[in-house]
C-alpha positions as CSV (number, residue, x, y, z in Angstrom):
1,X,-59.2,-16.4,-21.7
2,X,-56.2,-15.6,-18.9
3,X,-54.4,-12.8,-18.8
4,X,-50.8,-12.5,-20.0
5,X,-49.4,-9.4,-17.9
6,X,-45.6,-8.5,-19.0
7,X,-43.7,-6.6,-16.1
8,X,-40.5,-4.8,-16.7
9,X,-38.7,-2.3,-15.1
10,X,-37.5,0.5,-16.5
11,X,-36.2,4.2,-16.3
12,X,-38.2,7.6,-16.2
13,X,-36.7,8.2,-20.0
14,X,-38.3,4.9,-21.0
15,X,-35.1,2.4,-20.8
16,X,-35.0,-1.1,-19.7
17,X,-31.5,-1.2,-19.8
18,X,-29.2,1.3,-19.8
19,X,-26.1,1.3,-21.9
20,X,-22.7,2.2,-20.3
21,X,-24.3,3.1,-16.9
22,X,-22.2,3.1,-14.2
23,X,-25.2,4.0,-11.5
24,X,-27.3,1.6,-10.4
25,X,-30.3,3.1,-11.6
26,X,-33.3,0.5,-10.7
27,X,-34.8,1.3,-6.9
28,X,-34.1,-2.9,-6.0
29,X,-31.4,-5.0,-8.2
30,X,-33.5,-8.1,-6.6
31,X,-30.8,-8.5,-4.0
32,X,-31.2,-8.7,-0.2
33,X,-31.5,-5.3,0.6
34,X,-35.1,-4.6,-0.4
35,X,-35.7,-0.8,-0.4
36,X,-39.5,-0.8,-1.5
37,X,-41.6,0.6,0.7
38,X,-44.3,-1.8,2.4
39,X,-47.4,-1.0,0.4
40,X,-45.7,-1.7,-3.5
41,X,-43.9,-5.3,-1.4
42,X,-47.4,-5.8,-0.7
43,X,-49.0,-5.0,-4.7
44,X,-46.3,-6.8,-6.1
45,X,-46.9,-9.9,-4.1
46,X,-50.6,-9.3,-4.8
47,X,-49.8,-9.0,-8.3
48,X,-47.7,-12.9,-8.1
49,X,-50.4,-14.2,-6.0
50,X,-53.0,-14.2,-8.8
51,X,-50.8,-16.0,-11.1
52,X,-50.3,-19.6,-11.6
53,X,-48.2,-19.4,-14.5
54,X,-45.1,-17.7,-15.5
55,X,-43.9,-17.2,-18.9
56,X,-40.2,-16.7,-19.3
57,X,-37.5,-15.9,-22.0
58,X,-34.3,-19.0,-22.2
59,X,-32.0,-16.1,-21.6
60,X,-33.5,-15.2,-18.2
61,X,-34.1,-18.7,-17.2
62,X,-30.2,-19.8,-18.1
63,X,-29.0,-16.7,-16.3
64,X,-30.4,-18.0,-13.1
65,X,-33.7,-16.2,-12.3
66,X,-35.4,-19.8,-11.2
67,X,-32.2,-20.6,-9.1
68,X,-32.6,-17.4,-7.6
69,X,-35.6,-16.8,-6.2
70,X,-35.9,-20.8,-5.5
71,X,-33.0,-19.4,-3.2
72,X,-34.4,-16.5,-2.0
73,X,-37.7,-18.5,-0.8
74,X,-35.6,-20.6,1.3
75,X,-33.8,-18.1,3.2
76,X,-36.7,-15.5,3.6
77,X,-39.6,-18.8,4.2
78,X,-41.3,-17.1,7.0
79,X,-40.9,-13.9,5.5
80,X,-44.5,-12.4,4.2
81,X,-42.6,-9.6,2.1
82,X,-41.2,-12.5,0.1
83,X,-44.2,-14.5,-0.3
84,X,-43.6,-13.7,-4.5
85,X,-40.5,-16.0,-4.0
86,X,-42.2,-19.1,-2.7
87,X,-44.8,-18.2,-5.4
88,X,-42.3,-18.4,-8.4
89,X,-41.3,-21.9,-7.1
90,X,-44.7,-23.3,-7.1
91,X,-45.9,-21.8,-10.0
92,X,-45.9,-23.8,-13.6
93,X,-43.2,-22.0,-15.5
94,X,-43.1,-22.1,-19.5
95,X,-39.7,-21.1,-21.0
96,X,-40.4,-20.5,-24.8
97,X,-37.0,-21.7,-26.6
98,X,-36.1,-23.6,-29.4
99,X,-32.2,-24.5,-27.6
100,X,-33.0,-26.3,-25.2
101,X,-34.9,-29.8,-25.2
102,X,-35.3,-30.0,-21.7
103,X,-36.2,-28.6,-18.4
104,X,-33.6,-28.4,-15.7
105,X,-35.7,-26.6,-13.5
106,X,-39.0,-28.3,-11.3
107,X,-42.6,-27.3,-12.8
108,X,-40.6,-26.0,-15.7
109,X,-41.6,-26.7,-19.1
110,X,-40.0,-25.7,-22.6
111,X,-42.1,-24.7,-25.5
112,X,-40.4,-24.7,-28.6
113,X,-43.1,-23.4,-30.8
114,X,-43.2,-20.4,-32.7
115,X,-43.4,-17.7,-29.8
116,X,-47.0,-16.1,-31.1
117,X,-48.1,-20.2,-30.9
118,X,-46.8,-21.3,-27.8
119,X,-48.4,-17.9,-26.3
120,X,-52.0,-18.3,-27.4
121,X,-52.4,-21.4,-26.8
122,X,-51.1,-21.2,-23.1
123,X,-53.7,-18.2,-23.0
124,X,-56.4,-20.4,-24.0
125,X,-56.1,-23.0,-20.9
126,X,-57.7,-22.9,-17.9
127,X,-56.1,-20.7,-15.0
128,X,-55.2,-17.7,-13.6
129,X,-52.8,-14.8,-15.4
130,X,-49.6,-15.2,-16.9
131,X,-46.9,-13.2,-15.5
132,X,-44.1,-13.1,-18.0
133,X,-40.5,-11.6,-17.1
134,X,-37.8,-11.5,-19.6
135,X,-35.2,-9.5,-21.5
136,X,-35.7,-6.6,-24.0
137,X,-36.1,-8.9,-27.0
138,X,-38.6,-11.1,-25.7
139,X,-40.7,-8.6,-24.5
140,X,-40.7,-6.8,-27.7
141,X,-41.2,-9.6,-29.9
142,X,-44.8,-10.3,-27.3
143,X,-45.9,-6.8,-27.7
144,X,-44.9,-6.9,-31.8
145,X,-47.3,-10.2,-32.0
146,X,-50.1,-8.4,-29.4
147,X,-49.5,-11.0,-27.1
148,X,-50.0,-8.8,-24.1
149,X,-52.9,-8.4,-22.1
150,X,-51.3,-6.1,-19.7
151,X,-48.1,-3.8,-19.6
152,X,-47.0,-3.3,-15.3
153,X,-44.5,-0.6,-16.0
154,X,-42.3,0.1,-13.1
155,X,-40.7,3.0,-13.6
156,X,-37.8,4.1,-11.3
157,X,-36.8,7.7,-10.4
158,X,-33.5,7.5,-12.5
159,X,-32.9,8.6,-16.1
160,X,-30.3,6.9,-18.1
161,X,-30.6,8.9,-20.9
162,X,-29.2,5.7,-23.6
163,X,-30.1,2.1,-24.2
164,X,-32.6,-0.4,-24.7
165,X,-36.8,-0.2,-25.1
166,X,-39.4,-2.7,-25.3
167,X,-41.0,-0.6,-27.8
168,X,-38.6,-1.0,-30.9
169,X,-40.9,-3.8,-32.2
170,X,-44.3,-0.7,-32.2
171,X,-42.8,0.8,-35.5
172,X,-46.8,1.8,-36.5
173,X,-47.9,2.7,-33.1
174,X,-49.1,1.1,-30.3
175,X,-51.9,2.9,-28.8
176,X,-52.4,2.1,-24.4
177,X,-55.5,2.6,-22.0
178,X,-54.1,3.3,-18.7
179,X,-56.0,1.1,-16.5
180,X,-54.0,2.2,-12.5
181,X,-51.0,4.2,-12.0
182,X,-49.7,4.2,-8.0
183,X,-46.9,6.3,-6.8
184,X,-44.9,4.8,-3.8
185,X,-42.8,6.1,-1.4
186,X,-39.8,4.7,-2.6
187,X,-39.8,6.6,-5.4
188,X,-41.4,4.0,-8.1
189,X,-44.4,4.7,-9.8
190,X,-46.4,1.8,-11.3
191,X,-48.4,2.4,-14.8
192,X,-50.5,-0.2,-15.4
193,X,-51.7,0.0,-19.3
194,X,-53.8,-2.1,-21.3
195,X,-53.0,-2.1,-25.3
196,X,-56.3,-0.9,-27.1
């Protein structure tokens, strides 16, 4: 069975989003200027590499994260540090919705299943792992139905001290195995956790 492996960004106080932040807290906003050091550029493409699929919520594909990075592959081609961009665009992407009837986007499907449905069954075809990226909702409602294989928590050297956690939805508990954690010179540290 494939992997689904959900990676979100947050702060050292546990926040994906901050509310009423004026700082820019996160180390890279995904723009040009690409502060990571070399060894997490070369993890995190790593980490894309070994994908083929990526699951993502209609919220972050409408608010241009394919356009983006389809984009960002063009300018940066011969680029290895942006190797993940060219990988987005030739990966098959799944955008789990039930507002849209159709893709807009190439290798872009919509499944308009229930979310715990559309998930396990794309688990259960042949492939490599499932890199999902979304919003604070969707990653909640994957951890509530224990949809993930793999929490990548990249947590910057900022605390916001308000807003929004992936972990609303693990009202009982939700117990982790920490499987890596890397520090990296730019200040992020990476905790990779497994859910028992």
């Amino acid at each position: 069975m494939r992997r689904l492996i959900l990676q979100m960004q947050m702060s050292v106080d546990g926040f994906v989003s901050g509310h009423g932040t004026e700082k820019q807290w996160q180390v890279w906003d995904w723009g040009p200027a690409w502060p990571w050091d070399a060894r997490l550029r070369e993890d995190f493409n790593t980490t894309i590499e070994r994908a083929d699929t990526i699951l993502l919520s209609r919220k972050m594909a409408e608010e241009g994260y394919l356009d983006h990075w389809a984009s960002a592959a063009e300018r940066h081609r011969d680029e290895p540090d942006w190797a993940f961009a060219s990988r987005i665009g030739e990966a098959d992407k799944v955008v789990v919705t039930g507002k849209l009837a159709e893709s807009r986007w190439p290798r872009t499907r919509i499944a308009d299943g229930p979310l715990a449905d559309e998930v396990a069954a794309l688990k259960q075809r042949e492939g490599g792992d499932i890199l999902c990226f979304g919003g604070t909702g969707f990653a909640s409602a994957l951890i509530e139905n224990r949809l993930v294989d793999e929490l990548q928590l990249y947590v910057n050297p900022a605390a916001v001290g308000a807003g929004e956690t992936i972990f609303d939805s693990a009202v009982g508990g939700l117990l982790l195995d920490l499987a890596d954690s890397r520090a990296y010179d730019c200040g992020i540290v990476v905790n990779r956790y497994r859910p028992r």
